[in-house]
N, C-alpha and C positions, 0 to 999 in steps of 0.2 A: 760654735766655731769649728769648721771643718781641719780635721789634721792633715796635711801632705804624707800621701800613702808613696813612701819609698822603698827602695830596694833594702836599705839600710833595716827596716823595719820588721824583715822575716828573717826566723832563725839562721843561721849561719849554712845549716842545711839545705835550705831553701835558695841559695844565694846562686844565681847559676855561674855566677865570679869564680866563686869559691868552689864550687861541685868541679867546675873544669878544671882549677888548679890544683884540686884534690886526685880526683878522677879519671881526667881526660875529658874532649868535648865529645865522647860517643856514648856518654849518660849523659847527657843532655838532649829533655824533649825538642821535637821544632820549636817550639814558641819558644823553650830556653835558650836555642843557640840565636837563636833570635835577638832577644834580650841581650843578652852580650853584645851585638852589633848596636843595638840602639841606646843601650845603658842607663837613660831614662825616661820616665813614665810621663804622667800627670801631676798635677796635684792630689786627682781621684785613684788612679789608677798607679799601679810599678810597670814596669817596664815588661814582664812577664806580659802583666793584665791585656796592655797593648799590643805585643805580640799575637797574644790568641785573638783577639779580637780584629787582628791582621786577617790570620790565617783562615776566620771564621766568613771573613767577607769573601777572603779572594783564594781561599788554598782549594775549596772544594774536594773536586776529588784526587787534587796532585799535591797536593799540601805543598812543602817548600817550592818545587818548579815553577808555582806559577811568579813567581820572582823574575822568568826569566821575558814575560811578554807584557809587566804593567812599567807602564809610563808614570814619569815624576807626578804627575796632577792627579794619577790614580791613586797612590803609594801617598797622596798629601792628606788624601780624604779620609783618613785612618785618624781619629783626636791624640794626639801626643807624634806625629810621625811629622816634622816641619819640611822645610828646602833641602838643611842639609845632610836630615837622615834621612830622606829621601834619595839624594844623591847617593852618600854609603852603601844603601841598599840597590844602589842597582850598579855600581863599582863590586859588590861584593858578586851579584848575578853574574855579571859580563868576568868576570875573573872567574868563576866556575864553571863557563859554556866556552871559554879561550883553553883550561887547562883539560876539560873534558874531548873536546874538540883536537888540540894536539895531539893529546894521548891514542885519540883514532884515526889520525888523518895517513900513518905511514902504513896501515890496512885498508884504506880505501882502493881499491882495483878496480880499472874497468870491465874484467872478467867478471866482477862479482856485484850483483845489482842488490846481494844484502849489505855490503860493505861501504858502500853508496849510501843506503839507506837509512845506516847506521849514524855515517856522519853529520845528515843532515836531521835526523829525528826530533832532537832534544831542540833544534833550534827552529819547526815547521811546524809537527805534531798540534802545539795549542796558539797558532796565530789566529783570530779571531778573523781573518777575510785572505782570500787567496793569494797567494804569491808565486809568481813563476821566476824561478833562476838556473843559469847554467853552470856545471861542473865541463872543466875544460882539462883536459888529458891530452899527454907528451903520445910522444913516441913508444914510451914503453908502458903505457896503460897507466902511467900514474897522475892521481890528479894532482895538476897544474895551477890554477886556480877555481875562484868562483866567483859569481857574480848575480846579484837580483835586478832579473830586465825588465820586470815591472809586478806592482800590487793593485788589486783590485776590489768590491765588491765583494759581499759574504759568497757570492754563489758566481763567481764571474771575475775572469782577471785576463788583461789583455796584452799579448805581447807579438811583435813584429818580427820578419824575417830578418829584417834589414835590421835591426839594433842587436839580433842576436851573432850575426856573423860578422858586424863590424867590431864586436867583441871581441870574438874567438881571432880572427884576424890582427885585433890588436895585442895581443899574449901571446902571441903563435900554437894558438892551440890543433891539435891534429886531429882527435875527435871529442866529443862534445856529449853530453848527457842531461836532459832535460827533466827539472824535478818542479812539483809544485803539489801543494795542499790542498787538501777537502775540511775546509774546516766543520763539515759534519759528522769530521771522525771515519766516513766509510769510502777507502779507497778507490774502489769500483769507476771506470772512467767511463765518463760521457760520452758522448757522440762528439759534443765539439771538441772533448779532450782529444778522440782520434784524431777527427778530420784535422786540429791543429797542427798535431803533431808529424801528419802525413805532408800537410803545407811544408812544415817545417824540415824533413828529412828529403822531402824533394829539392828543395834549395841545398840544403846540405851537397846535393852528390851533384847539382852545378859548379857547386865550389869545390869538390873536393874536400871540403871537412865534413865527414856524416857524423847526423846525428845517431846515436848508437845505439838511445835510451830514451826514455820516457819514466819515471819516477813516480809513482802518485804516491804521497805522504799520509796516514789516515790516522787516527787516535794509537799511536803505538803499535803499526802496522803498514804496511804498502803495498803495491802492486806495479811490476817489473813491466811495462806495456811490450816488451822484447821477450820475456818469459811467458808472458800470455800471448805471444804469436799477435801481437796488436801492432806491430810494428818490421817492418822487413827490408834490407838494405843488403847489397850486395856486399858492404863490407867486413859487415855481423860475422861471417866465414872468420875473416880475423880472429876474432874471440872464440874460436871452438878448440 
């Protein structure tokens, strides 16, 4: 007869309960702080076991972040992880990408296409297929809001003029900054990524709201389409 392999069952040292309340949770490995969130295992496994066994599927080379782009039916498929540690676990992500995200959103400038790129990293960088969204900026270069105008395709994502100024129109935005991912990791824009975006800053300076930017997102990394001279507006002068 098999024993239920519990938390209970490894030394006191081992306990990653106990290491944090000893400790702190900054000795504690990923899969421990893990375990903490999920607090139990299997029958076969502790709660540790299924943690690595998380992290072994889906952490690859990001270990904890990939938390931030798996859906509940991904995060099920792990044995010991049900509905509602499933749910936990991704309240715990969305609470890490909310307090990380505030914490840089009052350095976001539109003078500055790193500070842009910053905000939007942690939450682009590993989407498994394209997404184009706009950053909308006041009067005094600060971003105003944001918005995803549409997700596409690993290699292909399609977004309109008319949905993107009916946006900015409806937040009153002044000017506008266009970001979207390569989910191959390599920032480098396309052709159609120009030509989109030349559609798209021509419309702009019909309306009166130009677009400013172009963003391309890549594995921990981006490229400024305004800093590479890929993009050109009369009201770019603004920003110098």
């Amino acid at each position: 007869m098999s024993t239920k392999n519990t938390m209970k069952s490894l030394p006191l040292s081992e306990r990653p309960y106990e290491k944090c309340l000893k400790d702190g949770p900054a000795v504690l490995s990923d899969a421990e702080l893990l375990a903490v969130i999920l607090r139990t295992g299997t029958r076969e496994r502790t709660a540790v076991e299924v943690a690595r066994s998380f992290l072994e599927t889906y952490g690859g080379k990001t270990g904890l972040p990939c938390l931030m782009n798996l859906s509940r039916k991904e995060l099920e498929k792990i044995p010991g992880i049900g509905p509602v540690k499933a749910v936990e676990l991704l309240a715990v992500a969305e609470m890490c990408r909310r307090i990380s995200r505030s914490r840089k959103k009052p350095m976001v400038s539109l003078r500055d296409p790193a500070s842009i790129a910053a905000y939007f990293m942690e939450d682009m960088c590993y989407l498994p297929q394209e997404e184009i969204r706009v950053a909308m900026f006041d009067t005094r270069n600060k971003l105003l809001y944001e918005k995803i105008l549409s997700r596409g395709t690993v290699n292909a994502s399609l977004a309109s003029p008319r949905e993107l100024f009916m946006e900015a129109l409806r937040y009153g935005a002044v000017y506008l900054v266009l970001l979207h991912n390569h989910p191959s990791g390599d920032p480098t824009p396309s052709e159609a990524d120009v030509r989109m975006t030349g559609r798209m800053a021509r419309a702009g300076e019909l309306l009166h709201i130009p677009v400013m930017d172009h963003i391309i997102i890549g594995d921990h990394t981006y490229i400024s389409m305004r800093e590479e001279g890929l993009l050109s507006s009369a009201d770019q002068e603004l920003l110098i």
